[in-house]
DOVEX-432860 format. One line per 4 residues: number of its first residue (from 1); their letters; for each residue x, y, z of N, C-alpha, C. Coordinates in nm, 4 decimals, decimal comma, always signed. Example, Ala and Ser with C-alpha at 12.3 -4.5 7.8 and 13.67 -1.06 7.14 Angstrom:
residues 2
1) as) +1,3190:-0,5690:+0,7800:+1,2300:-0,4500:+0,7800:+1,3200:-0,3300:+0,7800  +1,2850:-0,2250:+0,7080:+1,3670:-0,1060:+0,7140:+1,2900:+0,0030:+0,7870;
This chain:
residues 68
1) xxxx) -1,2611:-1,3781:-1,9722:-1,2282:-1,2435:-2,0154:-1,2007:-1,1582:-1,8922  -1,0844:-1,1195:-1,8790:-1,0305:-1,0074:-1,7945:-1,0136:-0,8590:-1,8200  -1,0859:-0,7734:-1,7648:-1,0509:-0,6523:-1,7778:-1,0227:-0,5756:-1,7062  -0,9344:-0,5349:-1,6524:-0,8390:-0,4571:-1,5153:-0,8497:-0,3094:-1,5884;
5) xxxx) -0,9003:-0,2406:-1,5199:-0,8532:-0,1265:-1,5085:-0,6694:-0,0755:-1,4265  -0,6382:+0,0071:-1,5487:-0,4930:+0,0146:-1,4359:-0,4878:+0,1021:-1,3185  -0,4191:+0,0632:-1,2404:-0,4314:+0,1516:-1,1193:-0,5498:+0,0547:-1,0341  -0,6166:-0,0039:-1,0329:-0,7417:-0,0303:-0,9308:-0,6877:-0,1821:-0,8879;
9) xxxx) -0,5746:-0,2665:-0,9231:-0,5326:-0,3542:-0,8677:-0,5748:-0,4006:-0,7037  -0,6479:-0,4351:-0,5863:-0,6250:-0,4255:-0,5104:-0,5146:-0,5539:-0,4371  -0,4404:-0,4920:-0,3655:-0,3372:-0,5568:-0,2382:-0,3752:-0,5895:-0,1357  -0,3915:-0,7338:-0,0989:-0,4581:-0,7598:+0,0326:-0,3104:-0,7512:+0,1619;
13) xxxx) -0,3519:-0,7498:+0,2693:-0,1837:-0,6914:+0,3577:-0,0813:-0,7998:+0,3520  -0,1053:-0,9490:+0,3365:+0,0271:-0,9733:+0,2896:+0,1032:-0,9186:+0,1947  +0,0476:-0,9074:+0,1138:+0,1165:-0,8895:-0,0664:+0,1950:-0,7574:-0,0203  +0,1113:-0,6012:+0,0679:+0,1656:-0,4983:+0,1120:+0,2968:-0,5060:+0,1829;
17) xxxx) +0,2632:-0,6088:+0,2786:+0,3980:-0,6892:+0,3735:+0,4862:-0,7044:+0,3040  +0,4601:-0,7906:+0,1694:+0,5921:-0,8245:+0,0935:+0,6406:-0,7269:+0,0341  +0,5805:-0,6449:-0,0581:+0,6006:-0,5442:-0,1289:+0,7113:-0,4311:-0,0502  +0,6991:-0,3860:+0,0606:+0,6886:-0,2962:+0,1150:+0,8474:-0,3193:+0,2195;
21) xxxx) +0,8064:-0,4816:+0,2788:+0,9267:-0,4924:+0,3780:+0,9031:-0,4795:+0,5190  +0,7422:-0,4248:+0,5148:+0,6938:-0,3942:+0,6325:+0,6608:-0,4487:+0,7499  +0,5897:-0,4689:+0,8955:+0,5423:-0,5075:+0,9484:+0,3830:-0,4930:+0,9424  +0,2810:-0,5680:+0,9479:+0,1643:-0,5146:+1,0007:+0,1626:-0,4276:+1,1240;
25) xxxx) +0,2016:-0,3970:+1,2068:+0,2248:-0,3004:+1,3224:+0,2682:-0,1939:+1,2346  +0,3763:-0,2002:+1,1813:+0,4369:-0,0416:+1,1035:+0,3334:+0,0195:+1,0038  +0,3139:-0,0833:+0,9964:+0,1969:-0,0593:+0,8307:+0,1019:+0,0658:+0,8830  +0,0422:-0,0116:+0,9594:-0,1370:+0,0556:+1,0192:-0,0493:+0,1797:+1,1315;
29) xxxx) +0,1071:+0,1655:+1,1892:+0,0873:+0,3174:+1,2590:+0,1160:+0,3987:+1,1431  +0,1967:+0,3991:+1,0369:+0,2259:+0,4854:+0,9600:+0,0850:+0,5348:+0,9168  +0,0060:+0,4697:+0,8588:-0,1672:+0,4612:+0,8011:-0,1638:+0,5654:+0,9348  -0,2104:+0,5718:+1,0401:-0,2309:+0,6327:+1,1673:-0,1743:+0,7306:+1,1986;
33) xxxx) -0,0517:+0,7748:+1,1094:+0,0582:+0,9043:+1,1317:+0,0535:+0,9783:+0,9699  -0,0513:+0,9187:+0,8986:-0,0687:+0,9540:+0,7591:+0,0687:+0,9426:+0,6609  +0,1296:+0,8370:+0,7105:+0,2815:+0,8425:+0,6327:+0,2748:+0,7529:+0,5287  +0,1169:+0,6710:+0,5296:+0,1271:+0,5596:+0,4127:-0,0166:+0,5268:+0,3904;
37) xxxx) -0,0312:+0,4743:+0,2520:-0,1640:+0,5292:+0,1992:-0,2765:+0,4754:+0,3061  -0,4093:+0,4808:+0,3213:-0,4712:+0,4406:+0,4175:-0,5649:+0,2993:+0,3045  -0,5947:+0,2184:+0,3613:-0,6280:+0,0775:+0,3322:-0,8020:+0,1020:+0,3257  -0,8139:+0,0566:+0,2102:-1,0271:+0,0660:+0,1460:-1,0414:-0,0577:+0,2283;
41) xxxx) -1,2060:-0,0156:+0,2460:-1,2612:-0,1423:+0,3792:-1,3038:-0,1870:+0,2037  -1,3413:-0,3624:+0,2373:-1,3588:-0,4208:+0,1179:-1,4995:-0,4958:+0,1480  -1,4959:-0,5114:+0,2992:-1,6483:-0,5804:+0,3685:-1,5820:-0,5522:+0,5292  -1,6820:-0,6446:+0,6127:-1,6470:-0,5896:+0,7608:-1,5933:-0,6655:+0,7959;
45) xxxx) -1,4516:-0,7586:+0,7614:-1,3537:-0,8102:+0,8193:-1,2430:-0,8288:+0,7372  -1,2581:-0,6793:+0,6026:-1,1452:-0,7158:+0,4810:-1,1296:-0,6138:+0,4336  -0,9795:-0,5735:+0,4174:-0,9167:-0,4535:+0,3673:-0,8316:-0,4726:+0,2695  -0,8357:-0,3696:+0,1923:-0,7113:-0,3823:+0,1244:-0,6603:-0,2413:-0,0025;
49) xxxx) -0,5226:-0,2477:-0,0538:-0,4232:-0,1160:-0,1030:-0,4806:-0,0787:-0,2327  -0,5109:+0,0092:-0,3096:-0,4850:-0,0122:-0,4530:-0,2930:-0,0308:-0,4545  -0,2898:-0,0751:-0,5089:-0,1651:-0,1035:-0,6317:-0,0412:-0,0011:-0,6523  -0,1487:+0,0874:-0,7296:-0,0675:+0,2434:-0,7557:-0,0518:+0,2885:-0,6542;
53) xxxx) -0,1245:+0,3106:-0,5139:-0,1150:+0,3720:-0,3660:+0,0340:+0,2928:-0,3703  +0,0610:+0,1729:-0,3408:+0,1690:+0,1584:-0,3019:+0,3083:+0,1219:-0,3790  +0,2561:+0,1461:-0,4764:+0,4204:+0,1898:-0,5758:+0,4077:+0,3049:-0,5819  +0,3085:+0,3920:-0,6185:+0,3300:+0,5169:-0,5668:+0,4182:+0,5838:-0,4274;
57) xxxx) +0,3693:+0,5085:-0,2935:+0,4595:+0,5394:-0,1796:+0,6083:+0,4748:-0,1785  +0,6626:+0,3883:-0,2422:+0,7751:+0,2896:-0,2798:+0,8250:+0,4261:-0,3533  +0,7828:+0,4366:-0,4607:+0,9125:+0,5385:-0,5270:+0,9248:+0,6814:-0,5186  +0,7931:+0,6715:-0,3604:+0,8587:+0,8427:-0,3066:+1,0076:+0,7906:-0,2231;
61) xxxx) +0,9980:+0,6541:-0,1864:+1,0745:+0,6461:-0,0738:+1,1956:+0,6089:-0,1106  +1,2232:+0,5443:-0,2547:+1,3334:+0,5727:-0,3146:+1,4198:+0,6855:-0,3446  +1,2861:+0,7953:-0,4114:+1,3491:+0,9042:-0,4528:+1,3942:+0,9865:-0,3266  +1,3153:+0,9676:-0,1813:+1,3831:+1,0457:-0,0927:+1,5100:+0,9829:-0,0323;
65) xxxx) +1,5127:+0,8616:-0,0461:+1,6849:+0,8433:+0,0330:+1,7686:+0,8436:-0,1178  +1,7597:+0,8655:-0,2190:+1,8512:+0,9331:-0,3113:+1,8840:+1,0487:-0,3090  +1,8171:+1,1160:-0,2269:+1,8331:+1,3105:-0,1980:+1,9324:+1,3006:-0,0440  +1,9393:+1,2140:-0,0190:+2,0079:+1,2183:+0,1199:+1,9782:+1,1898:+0,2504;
């Protein structure tokens, strides 16, 4: 029996990598320049996205290069 809450998905940084197009370097300076969501500690050698954080930042970044 599975029960997911929506939205609480977590993304470990590959999946972000793929999703995204990103680098790990780009990832964590943007995180560092507040340009992209910042990553939940999960234990002390594991991080990772909710879900919605990063389709959430995906279709700001659509909707802003559709404005020009």
């Amino acid at each position: 029996m599975q029960n997911q809450t929506p939205g609480l998905h977590m993304l470990r940084l590959p999946e972000v990598m793929k999703l995204t197009g990103l680098s790990r370097s780009t990832l964590y300076a943007l995180v560092q320049r507040g340009q992209f969501p910042r990553q939940i500690q999960l234990g002390a050698r594991s991080v990772a996205w909710l879900s919605s954080d990063i389709e959430a930042w995906i279709a700001a970044r659509i909707a802003q290069s559709k404005q020009g």
